[in-house]
Backbone as CSV, one residue per row, in Angstrom:
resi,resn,N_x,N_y,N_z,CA_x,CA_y,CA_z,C_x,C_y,C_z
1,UNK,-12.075,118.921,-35.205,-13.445,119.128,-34.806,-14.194,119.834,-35.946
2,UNK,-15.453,119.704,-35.868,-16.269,119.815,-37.349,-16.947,121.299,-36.731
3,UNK,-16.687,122.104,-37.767,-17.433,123.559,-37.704,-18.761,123.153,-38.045
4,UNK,-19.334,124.053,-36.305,-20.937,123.931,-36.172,-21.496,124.502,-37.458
5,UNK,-20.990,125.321,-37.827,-22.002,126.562,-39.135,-21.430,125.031,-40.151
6,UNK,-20.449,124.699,-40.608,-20.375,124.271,-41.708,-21.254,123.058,-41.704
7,UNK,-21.615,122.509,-41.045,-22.410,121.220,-40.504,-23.848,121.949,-40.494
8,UNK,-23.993,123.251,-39.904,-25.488,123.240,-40.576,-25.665,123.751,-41.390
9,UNK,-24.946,123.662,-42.684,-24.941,124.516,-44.179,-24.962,123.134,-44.883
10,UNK,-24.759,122.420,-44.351,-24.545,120.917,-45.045,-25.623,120.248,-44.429
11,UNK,-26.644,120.431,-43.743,-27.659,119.900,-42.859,-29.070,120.931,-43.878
12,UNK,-28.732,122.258,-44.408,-29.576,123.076,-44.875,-29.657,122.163,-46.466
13,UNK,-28.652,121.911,-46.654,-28.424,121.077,-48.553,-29.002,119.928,-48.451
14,UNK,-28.771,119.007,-47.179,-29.333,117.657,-47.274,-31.080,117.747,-46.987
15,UNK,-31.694,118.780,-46.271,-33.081,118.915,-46.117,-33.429,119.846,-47.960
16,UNK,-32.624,120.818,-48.401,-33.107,120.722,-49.595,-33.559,119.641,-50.794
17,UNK,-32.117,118.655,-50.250,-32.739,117.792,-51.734,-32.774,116.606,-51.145
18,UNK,-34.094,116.433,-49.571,-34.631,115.619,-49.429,-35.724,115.619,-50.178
19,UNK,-36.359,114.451,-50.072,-37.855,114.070,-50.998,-39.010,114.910,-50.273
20,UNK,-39.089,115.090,-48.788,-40.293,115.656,-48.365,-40.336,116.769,-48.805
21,UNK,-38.955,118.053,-48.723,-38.850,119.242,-49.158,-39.250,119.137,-51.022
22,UNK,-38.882,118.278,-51.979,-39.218,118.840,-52.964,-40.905,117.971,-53.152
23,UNK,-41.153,117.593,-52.687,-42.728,117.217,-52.941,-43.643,118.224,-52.034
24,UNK,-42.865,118.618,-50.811,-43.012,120.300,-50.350,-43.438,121.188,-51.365
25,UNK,-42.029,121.280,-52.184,-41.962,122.402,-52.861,-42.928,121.966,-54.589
26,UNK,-42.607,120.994,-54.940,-44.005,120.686,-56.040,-45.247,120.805,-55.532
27,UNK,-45.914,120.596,-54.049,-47.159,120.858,-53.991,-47.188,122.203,-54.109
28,UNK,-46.310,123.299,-53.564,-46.423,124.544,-53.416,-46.576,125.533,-54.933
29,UNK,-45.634,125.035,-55.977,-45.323,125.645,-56.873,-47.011,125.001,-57.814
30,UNK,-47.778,124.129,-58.032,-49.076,123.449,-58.014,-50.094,124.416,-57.276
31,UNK,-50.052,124.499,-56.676,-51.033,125.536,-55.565,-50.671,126.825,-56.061
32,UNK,-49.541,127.227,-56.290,-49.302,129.203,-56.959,-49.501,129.047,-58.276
33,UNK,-49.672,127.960,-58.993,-49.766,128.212,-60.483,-51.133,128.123,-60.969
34,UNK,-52.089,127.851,-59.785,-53.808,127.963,-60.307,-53.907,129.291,-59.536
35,UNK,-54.798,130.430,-60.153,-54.722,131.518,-59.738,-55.665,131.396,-58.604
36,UNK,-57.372,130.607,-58.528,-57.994,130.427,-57.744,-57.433,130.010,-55.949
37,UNK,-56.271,128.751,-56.602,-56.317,127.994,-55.614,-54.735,129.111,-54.573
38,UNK,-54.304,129.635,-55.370,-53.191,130.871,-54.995,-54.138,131.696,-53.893
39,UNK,-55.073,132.255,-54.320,-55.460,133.589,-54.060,-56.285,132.868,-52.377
40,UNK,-56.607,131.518,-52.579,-57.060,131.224,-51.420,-56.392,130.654,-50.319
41,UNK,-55.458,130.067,-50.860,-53.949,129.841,-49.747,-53.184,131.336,-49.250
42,UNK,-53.602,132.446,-49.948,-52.880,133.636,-49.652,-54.019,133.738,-48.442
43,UNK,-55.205,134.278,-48.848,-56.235,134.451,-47.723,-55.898,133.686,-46.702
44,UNK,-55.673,132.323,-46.385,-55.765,131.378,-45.748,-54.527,132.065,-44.883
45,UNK,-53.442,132.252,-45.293,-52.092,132.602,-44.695,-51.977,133.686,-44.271
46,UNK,-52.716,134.421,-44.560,-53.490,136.032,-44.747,-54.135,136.012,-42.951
47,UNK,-54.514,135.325,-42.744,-55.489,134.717,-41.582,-55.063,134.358,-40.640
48,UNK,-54.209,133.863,-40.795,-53.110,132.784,-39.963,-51.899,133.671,-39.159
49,UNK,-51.801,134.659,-39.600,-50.565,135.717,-39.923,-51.474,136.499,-38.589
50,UNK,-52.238,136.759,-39.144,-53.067,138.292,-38.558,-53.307,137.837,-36.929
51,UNK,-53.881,136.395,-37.129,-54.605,135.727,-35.863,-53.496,136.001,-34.527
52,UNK,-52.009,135.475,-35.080,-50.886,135.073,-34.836,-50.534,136.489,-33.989
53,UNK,-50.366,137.661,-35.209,-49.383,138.627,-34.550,-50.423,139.086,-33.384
54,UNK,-51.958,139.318,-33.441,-52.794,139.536,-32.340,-52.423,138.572,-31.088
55,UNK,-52.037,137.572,-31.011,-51.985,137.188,-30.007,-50.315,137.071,-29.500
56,UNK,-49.682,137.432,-30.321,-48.154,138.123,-29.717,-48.344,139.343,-28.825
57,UNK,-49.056,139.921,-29.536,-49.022,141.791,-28.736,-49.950,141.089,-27.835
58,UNK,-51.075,140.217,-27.491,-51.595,139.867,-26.449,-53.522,140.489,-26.553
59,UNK,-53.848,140.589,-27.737,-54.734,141.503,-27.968,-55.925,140.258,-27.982
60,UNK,-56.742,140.459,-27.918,-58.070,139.228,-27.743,-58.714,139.210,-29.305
61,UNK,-58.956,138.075,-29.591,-59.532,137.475,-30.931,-60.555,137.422,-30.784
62,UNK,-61.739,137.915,-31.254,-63.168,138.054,-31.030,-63.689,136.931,-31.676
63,UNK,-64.749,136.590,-31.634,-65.556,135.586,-32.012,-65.638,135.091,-33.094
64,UNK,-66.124,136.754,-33.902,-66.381,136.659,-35.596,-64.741,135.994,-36.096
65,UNK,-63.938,136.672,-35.929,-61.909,136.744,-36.485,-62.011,134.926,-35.935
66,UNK,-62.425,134.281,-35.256,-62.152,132.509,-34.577,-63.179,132.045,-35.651
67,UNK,-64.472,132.988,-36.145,-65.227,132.001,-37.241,-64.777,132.356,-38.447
68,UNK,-63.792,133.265,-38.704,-63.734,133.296,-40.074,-62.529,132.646,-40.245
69,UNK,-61.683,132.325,-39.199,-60.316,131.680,-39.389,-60.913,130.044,-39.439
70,UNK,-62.026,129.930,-38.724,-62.649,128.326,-39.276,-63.621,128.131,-40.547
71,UNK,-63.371,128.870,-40.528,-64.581,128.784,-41.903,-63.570,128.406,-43.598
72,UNK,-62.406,129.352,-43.509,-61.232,129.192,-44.208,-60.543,128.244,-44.190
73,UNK,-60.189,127.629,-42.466,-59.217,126.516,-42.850,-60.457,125.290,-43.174
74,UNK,-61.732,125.299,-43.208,-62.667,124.578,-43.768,-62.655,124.474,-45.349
75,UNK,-62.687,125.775,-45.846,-62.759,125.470,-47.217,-61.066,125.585,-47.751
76,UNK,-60.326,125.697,-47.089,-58.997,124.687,-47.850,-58.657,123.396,-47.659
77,UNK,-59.546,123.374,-46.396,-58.921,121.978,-46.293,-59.861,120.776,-47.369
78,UNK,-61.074,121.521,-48.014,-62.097,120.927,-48.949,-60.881,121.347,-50.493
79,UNK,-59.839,121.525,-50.535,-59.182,122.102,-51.816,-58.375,121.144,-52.112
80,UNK,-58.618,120.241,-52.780,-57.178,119.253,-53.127,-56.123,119.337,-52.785
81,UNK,-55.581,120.541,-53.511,-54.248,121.116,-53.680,-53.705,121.266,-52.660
82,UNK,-54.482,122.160,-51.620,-54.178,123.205,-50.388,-53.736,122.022,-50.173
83,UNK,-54.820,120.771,-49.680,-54.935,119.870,-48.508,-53.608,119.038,-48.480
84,UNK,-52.970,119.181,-49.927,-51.822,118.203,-50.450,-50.806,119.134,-50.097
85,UNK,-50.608,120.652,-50.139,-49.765,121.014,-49.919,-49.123,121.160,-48.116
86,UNK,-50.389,121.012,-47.513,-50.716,120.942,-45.983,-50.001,119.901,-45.481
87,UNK,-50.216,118.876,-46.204,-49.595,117.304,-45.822,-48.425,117.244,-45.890
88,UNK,-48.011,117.792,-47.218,-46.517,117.615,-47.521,-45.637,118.186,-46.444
89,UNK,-46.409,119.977,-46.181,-45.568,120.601,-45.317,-45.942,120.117,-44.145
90,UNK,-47.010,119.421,-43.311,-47.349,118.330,-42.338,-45.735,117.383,-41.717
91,UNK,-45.062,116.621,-43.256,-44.463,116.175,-43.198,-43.077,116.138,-43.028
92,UNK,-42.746,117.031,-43.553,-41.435,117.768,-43.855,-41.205,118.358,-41.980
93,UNK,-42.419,119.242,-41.357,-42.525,119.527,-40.329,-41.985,118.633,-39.149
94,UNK,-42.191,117.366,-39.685,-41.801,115.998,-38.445,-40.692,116.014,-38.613
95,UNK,-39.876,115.847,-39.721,-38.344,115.899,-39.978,-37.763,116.788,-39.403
96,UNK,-38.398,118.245,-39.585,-37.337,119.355,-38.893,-37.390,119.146,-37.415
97,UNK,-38.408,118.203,-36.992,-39.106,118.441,-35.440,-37.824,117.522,-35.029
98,UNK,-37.666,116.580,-35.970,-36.969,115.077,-35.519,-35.179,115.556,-35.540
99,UNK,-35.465,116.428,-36.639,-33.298,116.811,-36.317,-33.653,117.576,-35.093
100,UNK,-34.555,118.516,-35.093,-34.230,119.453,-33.476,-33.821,118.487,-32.871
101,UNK,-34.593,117.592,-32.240,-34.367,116.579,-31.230,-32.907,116.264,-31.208
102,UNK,-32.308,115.520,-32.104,-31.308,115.265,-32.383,-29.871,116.413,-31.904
103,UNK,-30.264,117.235,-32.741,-29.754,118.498,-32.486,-29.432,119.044,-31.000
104,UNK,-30.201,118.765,-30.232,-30.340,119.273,-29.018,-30.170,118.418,-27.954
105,UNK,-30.233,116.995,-28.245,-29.821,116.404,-27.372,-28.310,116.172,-26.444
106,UNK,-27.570,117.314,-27.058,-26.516,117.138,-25.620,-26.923,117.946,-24.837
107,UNK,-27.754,118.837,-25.164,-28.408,119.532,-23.816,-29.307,119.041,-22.978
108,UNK,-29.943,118.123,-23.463,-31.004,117.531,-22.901,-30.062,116.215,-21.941
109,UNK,-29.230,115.834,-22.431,-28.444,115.383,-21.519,-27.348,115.942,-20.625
110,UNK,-26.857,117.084,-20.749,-26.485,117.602,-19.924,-27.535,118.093,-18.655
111,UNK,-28.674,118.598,-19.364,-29.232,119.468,-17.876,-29.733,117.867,-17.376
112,UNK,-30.404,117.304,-17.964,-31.254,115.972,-17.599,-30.143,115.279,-16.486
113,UNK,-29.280,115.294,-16.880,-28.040,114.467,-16.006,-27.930,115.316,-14.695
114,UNK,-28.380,116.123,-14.109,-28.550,116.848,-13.463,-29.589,116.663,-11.883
């Protein structure tokens, strides 16, 4: 029988040197090497982060914090780079979505069988 950890250490290598992860990782390393387009993906993530942990602790997002988080993902998504790096990780995102599935389906057939 095949060790679960060793199977996903070998599942972590094959998503590294898939194509979505390194065109992932070239849009990313493209986007940190212009200082402009860095400093506005930081903001952007900067934003995203903040919005996020407020609504973990359960705290209410006021109006202005919902227009400035649209106003940002507006002007990255007007950024080449960002918009390319968005896609890539867009993409890569379906893959990890698509092994979960995979991944999880003896549970889904166990309880489902149910």
């Amino acid at each position: 029988m095949a060790n679960l950890y060793d199977s996903a250490y070998d599942l972590e290598k094959a998503i590294r040197e898939s194509v979505e992860f390194n065109e992932l990782k070239t849009a990313f390393q493209a986007v940190m090497n212009n200082p402009t387009s860095r400093k506005m993906f930081e903001d952007f993530r900067n934003t995203q982060m903040e919005l996020q942990q407020k609504q973990m602790q359960g705290l209410n997002i006021t109006e202005q914090e919902v227009e400035n988080a649209r106003k940002i993902v507006e002007l990255v998504q007007q950024h080449e780079g960002i918009a390319n790096l968005m896609e890539k990780e867009q993409r890569l995102n379906v893959v990890i979505n698509e092994l979960s599935q995979i991944i999880t389906k003896p549970l889904e057939e166990l309880y489902g069988g149910q």
